[in-house]
N, C-alpha and C positions, 0 to 999 in steps of 0.2 A: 798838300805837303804839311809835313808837323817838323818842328826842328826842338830839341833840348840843348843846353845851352849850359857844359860844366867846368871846370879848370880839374886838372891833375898834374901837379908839381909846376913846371914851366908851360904846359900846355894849357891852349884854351881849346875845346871841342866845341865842334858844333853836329851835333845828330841829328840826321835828316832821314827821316821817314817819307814812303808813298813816289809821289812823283814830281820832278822834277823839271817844269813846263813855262807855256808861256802865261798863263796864270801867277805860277807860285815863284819863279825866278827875281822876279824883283826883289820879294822878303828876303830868299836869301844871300843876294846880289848885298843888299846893305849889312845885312850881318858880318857877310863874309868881309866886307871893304872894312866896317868899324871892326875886326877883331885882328884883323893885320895889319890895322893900324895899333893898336894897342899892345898888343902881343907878340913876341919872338917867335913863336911858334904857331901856327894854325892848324888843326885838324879835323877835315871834315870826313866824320865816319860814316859812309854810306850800307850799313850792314840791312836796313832797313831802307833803302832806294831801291824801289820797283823799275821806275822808267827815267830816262832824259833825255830832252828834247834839243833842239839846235838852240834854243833860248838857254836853256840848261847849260850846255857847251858852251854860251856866249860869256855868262856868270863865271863858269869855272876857269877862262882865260882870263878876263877882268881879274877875278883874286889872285890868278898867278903874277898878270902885269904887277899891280900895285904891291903884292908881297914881295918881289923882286927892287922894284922901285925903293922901297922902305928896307930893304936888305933883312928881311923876314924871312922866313918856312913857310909854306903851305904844305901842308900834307894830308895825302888822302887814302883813308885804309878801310878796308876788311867790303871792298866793291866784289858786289854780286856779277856773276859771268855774264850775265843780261848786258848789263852796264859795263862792263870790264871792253865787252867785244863791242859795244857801242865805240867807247874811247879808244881802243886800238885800231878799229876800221876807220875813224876819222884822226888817227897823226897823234892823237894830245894822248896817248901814252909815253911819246917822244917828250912833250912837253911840260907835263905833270909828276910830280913826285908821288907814286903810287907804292905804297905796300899792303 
């Protein structure tokens, strides 16, 4: 997994490329926790996510918990159908702010 890392106006992005597993989750497990803690807004753009794993899925509740907790956004845009019908077969399209 590769992530790029840029702000645009109120937003902070985080770009994740490849795959999203029990290897590469932790990296962005901390990203994702430091930037909704900092930031009003989070966005992680998956245009570039091939795969995600149940580890995957662990991170991406994590950010939601604590971006709720700290009365933040998380949001998640331009997900591949790969990944789209991962997150909506397991429930966290109910859960996740996806556009």
């Amino acid at each position: 997994m590769k992530t790029n890392v840029k702000e645009n106006g109120n937003e902070h992005i985080i770009e994740v490329e490849g795959r999203l597993d029990t290897l590469t989750s932790p990296a962005l497990q901390e990203l994702l926790v430091d930037s909704v803690s900092k930031f009003k807004t989070t966005v992680l753009d998956f245009s570039a996510l091939e795969y995600v794993s149940s580890a995957g899925l662990r991170t991406l509740l994590i950010g939601e918990k604590t971006a709720k907790n700290r009365g933040v956004s998380l949001i998640i845009r331009h997900v591949p159908d790969s990944v789209r019908e991962v997150l909506f077969m397991t429930g966290f399209t109910k859960i996740l702010t996806i556009e």
